[in-house]
Every structure is written in C-alpha cells, then in structure tokens.
C-alpha positions as CSV (number, residue, x, y, z in Angstrom):
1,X,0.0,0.0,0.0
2,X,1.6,3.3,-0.9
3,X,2.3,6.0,1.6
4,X,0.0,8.5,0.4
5,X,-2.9,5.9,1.0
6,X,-5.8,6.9,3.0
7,X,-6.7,3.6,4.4
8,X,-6.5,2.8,7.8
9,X,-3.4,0.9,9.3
10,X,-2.1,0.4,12.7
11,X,1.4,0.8,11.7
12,X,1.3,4.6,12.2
13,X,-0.3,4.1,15.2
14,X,1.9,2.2,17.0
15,X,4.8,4.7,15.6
16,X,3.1,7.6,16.8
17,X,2.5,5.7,20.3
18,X,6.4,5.2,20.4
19,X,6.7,8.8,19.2
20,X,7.1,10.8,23.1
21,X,9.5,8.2,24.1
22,X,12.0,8.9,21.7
23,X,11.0,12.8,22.0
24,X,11.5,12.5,25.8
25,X,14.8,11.0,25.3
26,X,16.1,13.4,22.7
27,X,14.7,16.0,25.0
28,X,16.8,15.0,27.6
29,X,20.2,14.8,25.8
30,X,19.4,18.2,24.5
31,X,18.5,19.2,27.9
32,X,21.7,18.1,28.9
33,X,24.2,19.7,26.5
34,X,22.0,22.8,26.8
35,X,23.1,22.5,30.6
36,X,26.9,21.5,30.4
37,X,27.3,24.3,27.6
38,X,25.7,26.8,30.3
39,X,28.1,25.7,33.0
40,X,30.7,26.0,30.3
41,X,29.9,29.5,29.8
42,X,29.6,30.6,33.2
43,X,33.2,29.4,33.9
44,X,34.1,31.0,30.6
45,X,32.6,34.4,31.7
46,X,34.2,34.3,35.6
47,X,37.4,33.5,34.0
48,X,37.1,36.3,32.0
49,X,36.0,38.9,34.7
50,X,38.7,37.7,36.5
51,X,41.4,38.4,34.0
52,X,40.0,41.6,32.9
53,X,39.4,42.8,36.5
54,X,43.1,41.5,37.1
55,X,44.6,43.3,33.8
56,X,42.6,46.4,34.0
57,X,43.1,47.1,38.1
58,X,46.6,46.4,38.2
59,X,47.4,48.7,35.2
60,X,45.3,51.1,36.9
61,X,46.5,51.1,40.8
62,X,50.1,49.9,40.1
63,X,52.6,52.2,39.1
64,X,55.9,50.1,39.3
65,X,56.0,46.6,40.5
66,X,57.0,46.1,44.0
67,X,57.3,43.3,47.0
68,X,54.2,44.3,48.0
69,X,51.1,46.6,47.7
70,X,51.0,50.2,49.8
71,X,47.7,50.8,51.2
72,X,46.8,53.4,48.2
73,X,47.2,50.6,45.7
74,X,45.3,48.3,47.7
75,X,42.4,50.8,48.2
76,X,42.4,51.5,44.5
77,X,42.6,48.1,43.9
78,X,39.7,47.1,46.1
79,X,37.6,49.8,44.5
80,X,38.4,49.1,40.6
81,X,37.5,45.3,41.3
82,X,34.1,46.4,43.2
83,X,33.5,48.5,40.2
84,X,34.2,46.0,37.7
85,X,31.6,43.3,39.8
86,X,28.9,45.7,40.0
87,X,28.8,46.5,36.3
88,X,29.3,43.0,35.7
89,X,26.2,42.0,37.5
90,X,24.2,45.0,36.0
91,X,25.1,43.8,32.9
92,X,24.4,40.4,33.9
93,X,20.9,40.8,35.0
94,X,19.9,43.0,32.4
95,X,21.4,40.3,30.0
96,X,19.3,38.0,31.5
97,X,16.3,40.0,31.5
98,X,16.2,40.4,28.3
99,X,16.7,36.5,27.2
100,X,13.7,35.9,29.5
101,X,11.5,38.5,27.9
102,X,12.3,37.1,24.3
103,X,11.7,33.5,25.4
C-alpha cells in the first residue's frame, strides 16, 4: 500500500504511540548539553571577569611593580574590582532579562 494511502493501518499508530518516548529521550540529551554548555559558559565568563578585573586594576592602581602593595594601591585596587563586579552583574541581569523577555 503506498504511503500517500488513506486507508487505515495500525502501523502509524503504534509509531506515533512510540513517538514521546523517543522525544522524551532526545529532550533529555538536549536538555543536557544545553546544561553542560551553560556551565561551560559561566566558567568561561568568571574567568574572564577575572582576568579583565586582574589586567585592567593592576594597570590602573600599580605604578611600578613592588614586594608588596602600599595601602593606596590596595584601596584602589579594592575599588576598581568592586567597580568591575557591580557592572558586571548590572550587565548580567539586564542580559538576563532580556533573554527571558524574548523567550
């Protein structure tokens, strides 16, 4: 009988029965990427605050190298990193936001 027929058959029924199991399971495994890439890019993303706060603080607050930090360059650098983590959670949430609002 050729595919296009219009006569009953309980072949497509019994595919369409085992239909949601193979959905569920291919929901699942994309389920599953979708969450190890997330992790993935939240490491990326804290690696990358972290090196710009790093970069961007130290060239700020330290002058010339030394043994240790003075208590200006700390300060400075305590303030440039706070600065850097509140826009970065701003960002973050507005990010975020937005995602949710297209979804």
């Amino acid at each position: 009988m050729p595919f296009w027929s219009s006569a009953p058959s309980s072949a497509p029924a019994k595919a369409t029965a085992a239909q949601p199991v193979i959905s569920s399971d291919s929901q699942k495994i994309k389920q599953d990427i979708q969450n190890q890439i997330s992790q993935e890019l939240a490491i990326a993303n804290a690696t990358e605050l972290v090196r710009t706060i790093t970069e961007n603080c130290f060239d700020k607050c330290v002058d010339t190298p030394q043994a240790s930090f003075d208590s200006v360059q700390e300060t400075c650098i305590a303030q440039c990193r706070e600065k850097y983590m509140r826009s970065w959670n701003t960002i973050s949430r507005a990010y975020i936001a937005r995602i949710q609002n297209q979804s």
